[in-house]
C-alpha positions in Angstrom: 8.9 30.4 -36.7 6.1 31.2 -34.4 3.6 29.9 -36.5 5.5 27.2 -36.7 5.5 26.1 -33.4 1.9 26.9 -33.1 0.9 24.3 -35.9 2.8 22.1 -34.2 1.6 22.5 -30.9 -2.0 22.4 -31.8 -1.3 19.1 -34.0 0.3 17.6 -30.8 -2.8 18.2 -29.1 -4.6 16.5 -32.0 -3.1 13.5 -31.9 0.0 12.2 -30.5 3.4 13.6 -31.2 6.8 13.1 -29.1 6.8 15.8 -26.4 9.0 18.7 -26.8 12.8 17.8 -26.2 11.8 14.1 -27.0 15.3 11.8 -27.9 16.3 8.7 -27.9 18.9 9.0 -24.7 20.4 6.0 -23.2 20.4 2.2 -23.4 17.4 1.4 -26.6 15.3 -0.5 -23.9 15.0 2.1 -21.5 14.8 4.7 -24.3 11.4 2.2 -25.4 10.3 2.0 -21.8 10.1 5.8 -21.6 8.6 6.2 -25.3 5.7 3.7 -23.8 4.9 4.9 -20.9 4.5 8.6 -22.3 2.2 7.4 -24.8 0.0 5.1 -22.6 -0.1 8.4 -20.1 -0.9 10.8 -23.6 -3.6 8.8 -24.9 -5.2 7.7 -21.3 -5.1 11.9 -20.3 -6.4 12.5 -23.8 -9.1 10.0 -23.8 -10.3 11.1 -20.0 -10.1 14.2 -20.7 -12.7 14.2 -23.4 -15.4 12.7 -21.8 -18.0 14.4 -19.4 -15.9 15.1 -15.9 -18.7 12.9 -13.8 -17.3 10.0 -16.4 -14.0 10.8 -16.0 -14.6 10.1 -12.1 -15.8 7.0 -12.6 -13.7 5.8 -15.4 -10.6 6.7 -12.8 -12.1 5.2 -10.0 -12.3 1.8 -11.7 -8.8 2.6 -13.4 -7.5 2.9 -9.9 -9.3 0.1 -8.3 -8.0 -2.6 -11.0 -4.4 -1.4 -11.0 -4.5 -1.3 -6.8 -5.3 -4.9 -6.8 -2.6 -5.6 -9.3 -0.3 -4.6 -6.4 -1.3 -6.7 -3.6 2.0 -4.8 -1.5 -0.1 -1.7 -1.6 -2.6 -2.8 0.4 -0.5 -4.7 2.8 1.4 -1.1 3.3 -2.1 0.9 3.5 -3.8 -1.8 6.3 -0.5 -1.9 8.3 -0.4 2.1 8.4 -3.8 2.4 9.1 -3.0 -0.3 12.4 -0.4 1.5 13.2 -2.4 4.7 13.4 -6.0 3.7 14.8 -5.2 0.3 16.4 -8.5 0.6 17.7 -10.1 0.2 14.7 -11.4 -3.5 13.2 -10.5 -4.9 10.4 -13.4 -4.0 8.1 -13.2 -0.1 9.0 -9.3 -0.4 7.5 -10.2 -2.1 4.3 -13.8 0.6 4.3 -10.6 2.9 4.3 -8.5 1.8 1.8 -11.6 1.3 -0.3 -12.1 5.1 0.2 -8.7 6.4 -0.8 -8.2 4.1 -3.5 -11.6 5.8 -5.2 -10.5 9.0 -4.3 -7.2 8.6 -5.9 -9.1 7.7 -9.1 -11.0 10.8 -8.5 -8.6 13.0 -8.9 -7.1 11.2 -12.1 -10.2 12.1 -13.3 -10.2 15.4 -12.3 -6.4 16.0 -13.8 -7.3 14.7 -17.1 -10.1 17.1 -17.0 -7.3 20.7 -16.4 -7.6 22.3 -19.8 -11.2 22.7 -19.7 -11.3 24.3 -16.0 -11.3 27.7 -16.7 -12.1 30.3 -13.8 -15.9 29.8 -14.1 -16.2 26.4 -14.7 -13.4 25.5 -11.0 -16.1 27.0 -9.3 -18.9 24.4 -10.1 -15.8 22.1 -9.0 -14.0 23.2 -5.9 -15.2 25.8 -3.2 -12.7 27.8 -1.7 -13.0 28.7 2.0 -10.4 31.0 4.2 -9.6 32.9 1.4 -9.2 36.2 3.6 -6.2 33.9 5.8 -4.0 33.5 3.0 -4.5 37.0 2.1 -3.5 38.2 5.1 -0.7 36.5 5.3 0.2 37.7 2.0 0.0 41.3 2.7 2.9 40.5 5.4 5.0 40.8 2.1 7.6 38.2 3.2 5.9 35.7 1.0 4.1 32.2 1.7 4.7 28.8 2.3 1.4 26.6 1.6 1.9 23.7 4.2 -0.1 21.2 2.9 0.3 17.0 1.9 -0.9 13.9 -0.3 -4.4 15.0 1.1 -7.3 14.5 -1.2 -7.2 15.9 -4.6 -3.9 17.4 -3.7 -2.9 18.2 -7.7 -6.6 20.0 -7.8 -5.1 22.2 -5.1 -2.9 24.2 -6.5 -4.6 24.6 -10.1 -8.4 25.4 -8.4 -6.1 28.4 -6.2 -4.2 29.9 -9.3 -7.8 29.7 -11.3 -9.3 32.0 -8.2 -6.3 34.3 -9.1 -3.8 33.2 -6.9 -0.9 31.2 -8.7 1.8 29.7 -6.7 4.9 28.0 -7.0 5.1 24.0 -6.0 8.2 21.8 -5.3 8.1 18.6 -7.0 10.5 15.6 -7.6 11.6 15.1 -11.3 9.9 11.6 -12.1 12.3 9.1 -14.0 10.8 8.9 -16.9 11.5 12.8 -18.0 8.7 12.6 -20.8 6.1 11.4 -18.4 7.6 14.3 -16.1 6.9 17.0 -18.7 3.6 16.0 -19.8 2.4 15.8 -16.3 4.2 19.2 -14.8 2.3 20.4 -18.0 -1.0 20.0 -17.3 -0.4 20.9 -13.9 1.1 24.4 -15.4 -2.0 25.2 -17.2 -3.4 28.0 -14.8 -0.6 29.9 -14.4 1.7 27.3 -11.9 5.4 26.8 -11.9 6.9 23.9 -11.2 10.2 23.7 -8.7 12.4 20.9 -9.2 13.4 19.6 -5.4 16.8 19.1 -5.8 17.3 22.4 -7.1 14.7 24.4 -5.0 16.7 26.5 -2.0 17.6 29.2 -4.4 14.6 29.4 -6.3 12.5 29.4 -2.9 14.0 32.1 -1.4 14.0 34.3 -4.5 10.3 33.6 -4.7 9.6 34.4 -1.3 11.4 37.6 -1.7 9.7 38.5 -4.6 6.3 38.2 -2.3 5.2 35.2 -4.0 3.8 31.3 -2.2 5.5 27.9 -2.0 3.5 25.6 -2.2 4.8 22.0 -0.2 3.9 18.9 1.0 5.2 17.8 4.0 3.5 14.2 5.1 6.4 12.1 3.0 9.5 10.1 5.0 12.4 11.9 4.7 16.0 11.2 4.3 17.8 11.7 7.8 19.9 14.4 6.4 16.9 16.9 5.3 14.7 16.4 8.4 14.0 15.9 12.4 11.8 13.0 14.2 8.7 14.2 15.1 5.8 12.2 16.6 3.0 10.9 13.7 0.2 9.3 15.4 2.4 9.2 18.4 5.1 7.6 16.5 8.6 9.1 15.5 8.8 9.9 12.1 11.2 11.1 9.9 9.8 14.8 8.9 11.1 17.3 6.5 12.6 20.3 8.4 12.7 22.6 5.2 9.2 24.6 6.3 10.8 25.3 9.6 14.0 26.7 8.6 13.0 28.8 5.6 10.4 30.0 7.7 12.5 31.3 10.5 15.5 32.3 8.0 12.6 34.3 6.0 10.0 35.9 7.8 7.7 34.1 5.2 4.1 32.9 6.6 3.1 29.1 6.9 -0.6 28.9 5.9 -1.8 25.8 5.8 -4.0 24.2 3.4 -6.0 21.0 2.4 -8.4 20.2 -0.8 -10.9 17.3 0.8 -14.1 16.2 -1.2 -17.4 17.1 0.3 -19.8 14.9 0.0 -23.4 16.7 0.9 -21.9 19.4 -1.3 -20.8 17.2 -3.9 -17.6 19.4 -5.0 -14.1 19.9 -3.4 -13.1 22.4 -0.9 -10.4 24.2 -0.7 -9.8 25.2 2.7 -6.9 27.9 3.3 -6.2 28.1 7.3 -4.8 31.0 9.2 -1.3 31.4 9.4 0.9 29.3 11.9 2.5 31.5 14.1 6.4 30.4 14.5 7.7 29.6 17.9 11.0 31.5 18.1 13.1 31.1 21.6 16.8 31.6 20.0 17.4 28.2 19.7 17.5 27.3 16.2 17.3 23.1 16.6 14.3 23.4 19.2 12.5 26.0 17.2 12.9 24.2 14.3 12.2 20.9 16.5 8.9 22.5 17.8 7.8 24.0 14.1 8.1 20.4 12.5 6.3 19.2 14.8 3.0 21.8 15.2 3.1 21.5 11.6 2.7 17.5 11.4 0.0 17.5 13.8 -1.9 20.3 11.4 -1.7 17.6 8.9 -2.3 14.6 11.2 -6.0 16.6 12.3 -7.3 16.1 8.7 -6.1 12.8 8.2 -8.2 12.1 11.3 -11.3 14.0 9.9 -11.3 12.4 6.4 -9.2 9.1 7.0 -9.9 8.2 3.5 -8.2 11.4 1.8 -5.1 10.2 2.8 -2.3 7.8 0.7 -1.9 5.3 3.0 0.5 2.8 0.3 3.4 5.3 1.8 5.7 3.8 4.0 5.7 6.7 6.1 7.7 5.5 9.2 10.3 3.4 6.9 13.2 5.6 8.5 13.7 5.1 12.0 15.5 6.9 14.9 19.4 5.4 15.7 19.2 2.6 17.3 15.3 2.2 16.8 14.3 -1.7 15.1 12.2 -1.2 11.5 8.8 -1.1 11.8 8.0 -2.5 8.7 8.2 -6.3 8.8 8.1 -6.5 4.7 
């Protein structure tokens, strides 16, 4: 039976076959939406992923450019962010911006399609870690780690470049739609030695992995629903922030290391920059602490979006939910 499965498995990577689990479920049209898209995604991964990385780059980076003017409210959302957060800035130095992230996000398409071949060895000529020693000493607490971190440059080349140097970790994601497209993708992002947690499943597994002594990876820079977070100031405006870091950090003991992947150009590689462990403000109040927390760890993340402006995904609406009482921001 083995064998079996191996044959298949190395045919599948041959050429296309339906990923594992792959049925027709629901109405047919949706059922052919899903088939699609998995198969566009398979052979675009496939086909990237065989050329030279420095191709791959570029090839992504025109990939993302076409398919960002395609969707014209993109770039509305990305120039009114960026107004909203440098309002000194002109015009030109928003769109110089945009320009940048949309190339870095093509980047790291690129880079993705480019996982099975980045073995220990070769993520070195790719990404250079610094602050090792922080998370380690944070990890010899023994109370396990959450890896604060955000949409911030290559953010999927995080994770994968930190398990290659030996340190594997644990990352909460949210299932896509399309489960096909979701299994392909939390696939290759499983490939040196990560583990996917599903969000909407995640407290248990979260604090079983902290307890084990092992680190959490999540990103904390998205709107959240009122339920799950607290308004903290972005760029001097509220915004709806998760409050999950906070309050499994106080319940658990765990350290909050933050952390950021941002491309260096004089270098010409990524790096991987692990920062020393937040320590957690703790007064016995469990709202202000977790108040307080939120909020030290937004502005962690609001420092590099002011360094590298241009790592950051701007197309998020990331003041959509406002406080009671508070008028949208959003005029579209």
């Amino acid at each position: 039976m083995r064998s079996i499965l191996s044959r298949a498995n190395a045919l599948r990577s041959m050429c296309w076959l339906p990923p594992p689990g792959f049925c027709i479920i629901g109405s047919p049209m949706k059922s052919l939406r899903h088939w699609l898209e998995y198969a566009a995604l398979w052979l675009a991964l496939k086909f990237l992923g065989l050329l030279p990385r420095r191709t791959a780059r570029a090839l992504g980076a025109a990939a993302a450019s076409a398919l960002f003017a395609l969707r014209p409210p993109l770039g509305r959302t990305a120039l009114f962010n960026l107004k909203l957060a440098f309002p000194e800035w002109t015009d030109e130095r928003r769109r110089e911006v945009v320009r940048g992230m949309v190339r870095q996000l093509g980047w790291m398409a690129g880079e993705f399609s480019q996982f099975p071949k980045y073995a220990r060895g070769r993520v070195e000529d790719v990404v250079k870690l610094d602050g090792l020693e922080n998370f380690l000493a944070a990890e010899r607490r023994g109370k396990g780690v959450l890896f604060l971190t955000g949409h911030l440059g290559a953010w999927e080349l995080a994770p994968f470049a930190q398990a290659r140097y030996g340190h594997p970790l644990h990352f909460l994601v949210r299932a896509m739609d399309n489960p096909h497209v979701d299994t392909l993708i939390n696939g290759y992002r499983s490939l040196s030695g990560n583990a996917p947690i599903e969000k909407n499943q995640s407290a248990r597994a979260i604090l079983r992995i902290l307890q084990e002594g092992g680190t959490v990876g999540i990103l904390a820079d998205q709107n959240t629903l009122p339920d799950e977070a607290v308004f903290v100031d972005f760029f001097g405006i509220p915004a709806s922030t998760t409050s999950g870091i906070a309050r499994v950090g106080l319940h658990t003991g765990a350290a909050v290391v933050p952390g950021y992947i941002f491309w260096d150009e004089p270098a010409r590689k990524y790096c991987l920059r692990l920062e020393p462990e937040i320590e957690l403000s703790r007064t016995g109040d469990l709202d202000r602490d977790i108040l307080d927390n939120t909020a030290r760890f937004t502005r962690v993340i609001e420092d590099f979006i002011r360094r590298y402006p241009d790592q950051w995904v701007w197309v998020h609406k990331r003041w959509k939910i406002r406080p009671e009482g508070t008028p949208p921001i959003y005029p579209f």
